[in-house]
Short mmCIF file of the C-alpha atoms (twelve columns), coordinates in Angstrom:
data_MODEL
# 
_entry.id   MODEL 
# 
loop_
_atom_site.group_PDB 
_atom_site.id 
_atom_site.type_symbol 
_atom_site.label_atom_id 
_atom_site.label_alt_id 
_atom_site.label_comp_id 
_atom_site.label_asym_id 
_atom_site.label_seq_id 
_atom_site.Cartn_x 
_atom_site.Cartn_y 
_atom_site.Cartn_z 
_atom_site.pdbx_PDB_model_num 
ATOM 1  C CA . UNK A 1  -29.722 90.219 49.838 1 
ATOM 2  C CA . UNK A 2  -26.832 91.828 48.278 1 
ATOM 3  C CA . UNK A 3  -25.639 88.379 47.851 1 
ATOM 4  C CA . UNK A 4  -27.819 86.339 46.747 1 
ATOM 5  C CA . UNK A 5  -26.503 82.958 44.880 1 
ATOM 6  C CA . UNK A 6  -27.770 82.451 41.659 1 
ATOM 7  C CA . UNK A 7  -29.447 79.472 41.792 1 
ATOM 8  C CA . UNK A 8  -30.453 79.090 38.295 1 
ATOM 9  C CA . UNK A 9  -27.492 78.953 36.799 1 
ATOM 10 C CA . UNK A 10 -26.403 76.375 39.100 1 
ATOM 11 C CA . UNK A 11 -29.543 74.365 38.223 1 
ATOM 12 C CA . UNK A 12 -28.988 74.522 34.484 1 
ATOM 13 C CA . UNK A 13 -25.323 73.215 35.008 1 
ATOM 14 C CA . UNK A 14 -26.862 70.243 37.616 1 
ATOM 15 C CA . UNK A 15 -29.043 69.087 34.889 1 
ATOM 16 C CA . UNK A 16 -26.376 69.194 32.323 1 
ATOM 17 C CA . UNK A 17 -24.255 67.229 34.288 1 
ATOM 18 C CA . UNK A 18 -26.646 64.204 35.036 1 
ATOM 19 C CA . UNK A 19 -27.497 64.487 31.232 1 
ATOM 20 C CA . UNK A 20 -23.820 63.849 30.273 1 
ATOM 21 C CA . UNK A 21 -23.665 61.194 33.103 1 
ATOM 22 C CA . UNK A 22 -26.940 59.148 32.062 1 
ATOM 23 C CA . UNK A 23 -25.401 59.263 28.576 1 
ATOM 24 C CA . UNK A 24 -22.176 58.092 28.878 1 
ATOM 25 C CA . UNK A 25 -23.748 54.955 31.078 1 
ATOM 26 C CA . UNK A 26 -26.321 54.206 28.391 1 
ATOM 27 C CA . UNK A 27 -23.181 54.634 25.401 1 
ATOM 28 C CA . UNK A 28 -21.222 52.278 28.014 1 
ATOM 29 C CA . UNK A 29 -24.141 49.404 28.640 1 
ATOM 30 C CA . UNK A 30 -24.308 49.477 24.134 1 
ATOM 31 C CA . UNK A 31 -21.178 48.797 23.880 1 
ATOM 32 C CA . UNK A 32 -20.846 45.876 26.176 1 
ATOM 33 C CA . UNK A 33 -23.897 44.932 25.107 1 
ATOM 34 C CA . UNK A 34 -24.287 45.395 21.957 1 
ATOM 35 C CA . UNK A 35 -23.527 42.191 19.671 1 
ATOM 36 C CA . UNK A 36 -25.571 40.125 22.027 1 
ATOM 37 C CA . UNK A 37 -28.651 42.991 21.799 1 
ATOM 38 C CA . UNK A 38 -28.048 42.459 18.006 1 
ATOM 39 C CA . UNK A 39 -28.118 38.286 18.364 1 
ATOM 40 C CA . UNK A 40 -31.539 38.617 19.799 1 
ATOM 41 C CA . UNK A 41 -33.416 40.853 17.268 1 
ATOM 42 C CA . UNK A 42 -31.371 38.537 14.923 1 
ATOM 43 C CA . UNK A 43 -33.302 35.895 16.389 1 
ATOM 44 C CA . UNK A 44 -36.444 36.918 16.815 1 
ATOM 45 C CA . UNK A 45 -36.645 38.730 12.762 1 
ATOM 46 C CA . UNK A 46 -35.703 34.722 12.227 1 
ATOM 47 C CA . UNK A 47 -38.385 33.167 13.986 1 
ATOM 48 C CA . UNK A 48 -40.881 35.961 12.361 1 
ATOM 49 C CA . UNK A 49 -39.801 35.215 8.468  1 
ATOM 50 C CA . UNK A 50 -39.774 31.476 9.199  1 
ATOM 51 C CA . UNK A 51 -43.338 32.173 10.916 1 
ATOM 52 C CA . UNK A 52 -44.501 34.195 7.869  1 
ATOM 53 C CA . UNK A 53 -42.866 31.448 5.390  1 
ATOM 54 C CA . UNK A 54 -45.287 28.924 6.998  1 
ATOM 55 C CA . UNK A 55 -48.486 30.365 6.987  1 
ATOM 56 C CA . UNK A 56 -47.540 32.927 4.096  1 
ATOM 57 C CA . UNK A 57 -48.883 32.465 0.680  1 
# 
């Protein structure tokens, strides 16, 4: 027991290293992604103000 690994060190550093990883695929997916993400709220804030334009008063 004189040597016992410190294991929550180690632990801290695991989780801040899926942390970084999850993030930099999420930053990734945006930026391939991203204009055509923006085309479809686009879209769909169209179809809601033509919707409201209708029906409005």
């Amino acid at each position: 027991m004189l040597f016992a690994p410190k294991e929550k060190g180690q632990g801290l550093v695991e989780y801040a290293l899926i942390l970084v990883l999850v993030s930099v695929v999420v930053i990734a997916i945006l930026l391939a992604l991203g204009t055509e993400i923006g085309n479809v709220f686009s879209a769909i804030q169209d179809q809601m103000q033509g919707a409201q334009g209708v029906g409005g008063s």
